[in-house]
C-alpha positions in Angstrom: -32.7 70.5 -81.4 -35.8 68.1 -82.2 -35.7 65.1 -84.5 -37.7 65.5 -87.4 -38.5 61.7 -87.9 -37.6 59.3 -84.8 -37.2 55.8 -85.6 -39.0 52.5 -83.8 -36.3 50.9 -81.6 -36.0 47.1 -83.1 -35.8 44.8 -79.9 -38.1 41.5 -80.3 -40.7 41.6 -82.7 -43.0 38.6 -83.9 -45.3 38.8 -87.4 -46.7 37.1 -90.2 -44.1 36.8 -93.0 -44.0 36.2 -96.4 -42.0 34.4 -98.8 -40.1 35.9 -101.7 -38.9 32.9 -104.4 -37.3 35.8 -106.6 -32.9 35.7 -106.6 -31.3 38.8 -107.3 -34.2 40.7 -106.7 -32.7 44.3 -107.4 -34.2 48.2 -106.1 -35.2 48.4 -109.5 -37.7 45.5 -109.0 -38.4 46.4 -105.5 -39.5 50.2 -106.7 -39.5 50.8 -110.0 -37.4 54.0 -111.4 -40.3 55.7 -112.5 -41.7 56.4 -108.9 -38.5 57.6 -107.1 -40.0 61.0 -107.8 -42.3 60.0 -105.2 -42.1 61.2 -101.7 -42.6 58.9 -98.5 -45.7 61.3 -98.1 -47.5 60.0 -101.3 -50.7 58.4 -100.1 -50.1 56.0 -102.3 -46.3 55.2 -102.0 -46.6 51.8 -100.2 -48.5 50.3 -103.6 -44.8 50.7 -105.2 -43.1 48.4 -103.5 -42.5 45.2 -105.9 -45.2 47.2 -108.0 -45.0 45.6 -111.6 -44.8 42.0 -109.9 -48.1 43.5 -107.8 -49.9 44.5 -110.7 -51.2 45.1 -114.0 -50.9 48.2 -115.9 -55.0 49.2 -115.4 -53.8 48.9 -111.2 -55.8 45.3 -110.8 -53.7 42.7 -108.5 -51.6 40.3 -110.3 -51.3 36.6 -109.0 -48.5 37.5 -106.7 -47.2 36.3 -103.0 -48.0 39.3 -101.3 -51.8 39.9 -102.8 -52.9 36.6 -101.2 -54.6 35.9 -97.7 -52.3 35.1 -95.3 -49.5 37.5 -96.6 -50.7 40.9 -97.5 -50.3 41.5 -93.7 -46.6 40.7 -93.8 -44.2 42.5 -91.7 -41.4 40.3 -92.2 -39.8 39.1 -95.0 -37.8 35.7 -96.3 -36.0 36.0 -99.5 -33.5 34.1 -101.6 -30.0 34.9 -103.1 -28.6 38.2 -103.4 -32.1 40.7 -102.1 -31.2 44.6 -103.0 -28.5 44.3 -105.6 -27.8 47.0 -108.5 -28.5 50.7 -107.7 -28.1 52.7 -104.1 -31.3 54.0 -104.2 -33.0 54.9 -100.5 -36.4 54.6 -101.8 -36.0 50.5 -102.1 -36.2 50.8 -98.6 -38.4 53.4 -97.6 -40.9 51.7 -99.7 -40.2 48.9 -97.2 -41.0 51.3 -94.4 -44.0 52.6 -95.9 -45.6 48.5 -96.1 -44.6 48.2 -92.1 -42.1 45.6 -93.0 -39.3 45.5 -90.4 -37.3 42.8 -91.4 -35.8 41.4 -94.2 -34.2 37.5 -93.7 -32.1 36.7 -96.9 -28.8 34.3 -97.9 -27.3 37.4 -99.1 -27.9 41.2 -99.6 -26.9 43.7 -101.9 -24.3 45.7 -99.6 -25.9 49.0 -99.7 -28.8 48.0 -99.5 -27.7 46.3 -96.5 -26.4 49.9 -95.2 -29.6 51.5 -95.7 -31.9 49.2 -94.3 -29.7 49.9 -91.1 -30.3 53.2 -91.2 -34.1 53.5 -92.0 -35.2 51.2 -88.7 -35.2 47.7 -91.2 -32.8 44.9 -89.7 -31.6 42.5 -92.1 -31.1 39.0 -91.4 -28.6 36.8 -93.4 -29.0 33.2 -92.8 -28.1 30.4 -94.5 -29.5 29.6 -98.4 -31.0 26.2 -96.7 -32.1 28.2 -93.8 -33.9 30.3 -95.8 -35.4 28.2 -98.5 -36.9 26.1 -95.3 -38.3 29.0 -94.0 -39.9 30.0 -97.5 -41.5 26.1 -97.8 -43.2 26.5 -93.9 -44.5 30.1 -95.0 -45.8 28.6 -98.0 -47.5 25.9 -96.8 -49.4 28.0 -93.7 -50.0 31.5 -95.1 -50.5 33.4 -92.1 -47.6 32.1 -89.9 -45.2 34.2 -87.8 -42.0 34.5 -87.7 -40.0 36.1 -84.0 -37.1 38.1 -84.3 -35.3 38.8 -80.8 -32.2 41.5 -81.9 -30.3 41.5 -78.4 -29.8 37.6 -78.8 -29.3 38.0 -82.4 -32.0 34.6 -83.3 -34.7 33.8 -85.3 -37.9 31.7 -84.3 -39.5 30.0 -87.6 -43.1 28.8 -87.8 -42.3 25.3 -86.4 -40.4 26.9 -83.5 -36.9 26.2 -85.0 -34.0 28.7 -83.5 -31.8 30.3 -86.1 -28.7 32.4 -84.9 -27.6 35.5 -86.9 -24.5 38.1 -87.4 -24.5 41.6 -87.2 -22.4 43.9 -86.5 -21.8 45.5 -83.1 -22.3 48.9 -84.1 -25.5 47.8 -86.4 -26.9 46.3 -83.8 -26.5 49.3 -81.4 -28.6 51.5 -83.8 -30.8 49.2 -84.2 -31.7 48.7 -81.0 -31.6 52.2 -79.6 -34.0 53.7 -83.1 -30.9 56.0 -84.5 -30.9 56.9 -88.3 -27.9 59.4 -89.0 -29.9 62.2 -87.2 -30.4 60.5 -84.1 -26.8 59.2 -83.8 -25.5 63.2 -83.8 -28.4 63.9 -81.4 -26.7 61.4 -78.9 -24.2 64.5 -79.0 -26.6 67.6 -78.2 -25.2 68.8 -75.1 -21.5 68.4 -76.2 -22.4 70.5 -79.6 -24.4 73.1 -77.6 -21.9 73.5 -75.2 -19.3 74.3 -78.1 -21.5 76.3 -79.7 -22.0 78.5 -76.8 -17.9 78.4 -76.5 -16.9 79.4 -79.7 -19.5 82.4 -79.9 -18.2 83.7 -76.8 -15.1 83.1 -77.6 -15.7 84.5 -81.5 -18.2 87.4 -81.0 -17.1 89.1 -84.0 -18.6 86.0 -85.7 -22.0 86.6 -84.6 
C-alpha cells in the first residue's frame, strides 16, 4: 500500500506572517459556500481563501491585509478571537494548504476546525488574546517580518525575538511531527494488516 498524498512533517519552521484583525472569523468567511464544489486541483483554488474580503466581484484586489507587500508571501498566520467557528467544512483548511500557510496562531479556535488543521499538516497555535494582539501590532508595523515556530519545544519566536510557549496535545503533536493525516496513521500499521490479511485468507480460502 502507497499513500496517495504524504504530508510535510511540521518540526521548526520560520516565515513571514500576516496579521488577521477579524474575531470570529468563520469557514464561511475563510471559503465561501459557493466554491466547496471546488477541488484542491482547481488551478485557481488558492484565490478562495478569505475571497470576498480579497476581492471585488470583477476579480480586482480589494484593500485587504494579505494583497499588500510584505504579506502576500505569508506562511503563517496571527489571528484574533475565536478563528474557524460555525460549519465543519474541510475545504476552510485545505484552502489554507493550497496558500502554503502552515500555521495558524490564534486566542481561540473553532474546535473542529482545530481537528482538521491537525489532520491536513496545519498546526494551530493558541496563545494568549494579549499575546496575539502584540504579535498583530509588530507584523503591522514591519510587513515582511517572520515569525519561528519550533513544534518539539512547543514555542513561538515573534519579530522582536520574544519566546511564547504553547499547548498541544501529545497525540497532536505526534502527527504533527511525523506528517500523518488519517491515511498515514493506518499506514504506521502495514505489516501488521498484511500479515493478517495473509492469515485470514489462508485460514478462509473459501472466502477468496
Amino acid at each position: 500500500m502507497s499513500h496517495p498524498k504524504k504530508l510535510a512533517p511540521f518540526r521548526t519552521f520560520a516565515a513571514p506572517a500576516a496579521p488577521i484583525d477579524i474575531q470570529n472569523c468563520d469557514t464561511d468567511q475563510i471559503i465561501p459556500a459557493r466554491f466547496l464544489r471546488w477541488s484542491e486541483k482547481d488551478p485557481d483554488f488558492d484565490k478562495c481563501f478569505l475571497h470576498d474580503l480579497r476581492f471585488h466581484g470583477d476579480g480586482s484586489e480589494k484593500d485587504f491585509v494579505l494583497n499588500r507587500d510584505g504579506f502576500r508571501d505569508a506562511r503563517v498566520l496571527v489571528t484574533d478571537l475565536n478563528w474557524g467557528c460555525g460549519s465543519s467544512r474541510e475545504h476552510a483548511v485545505g484552502v489554507l494548504v493550497a496558500n502554503g500557510i502552515r500555521s495558524v496562531i490564534a486566542p481561540s479556535m473553532g474546535d473542529i476546525h482545530y481537528n482538521n488543521c491537525v489532520k491536513n499538516g496545519v498546526l494551530p497555535v493558541i496563545l494568549t488574546e494579549s499575546d496575539c494582539a502584540k504579535l498583530r501590532r509588530q507584523l503591522h508595523d514591519g510587513p515582511g517580518a517572520e515569525i519561528a515556530i519550533d513544534l518539539e519545544t512547543q514555542s513561538v519566536t515573534g519579530p522582536d525575538q520574544a519566546r511564547y510557549e504553547f499547548e498541544i496535545d501529545e497525540f497532536d503533536k505526534h502527527r504533527l511531527l511525523n506528517g500523518l493525516d488519517d491515511i498515514g496513521l493506518t499506514l504506521v500499521h502495514e505489516p501488521e494488516i498484511s500479515a493478517f490479511a495473509e492469515t485470514y485468507q489462508a485460514r478462509r480460502p473459501w472466502m477468496a
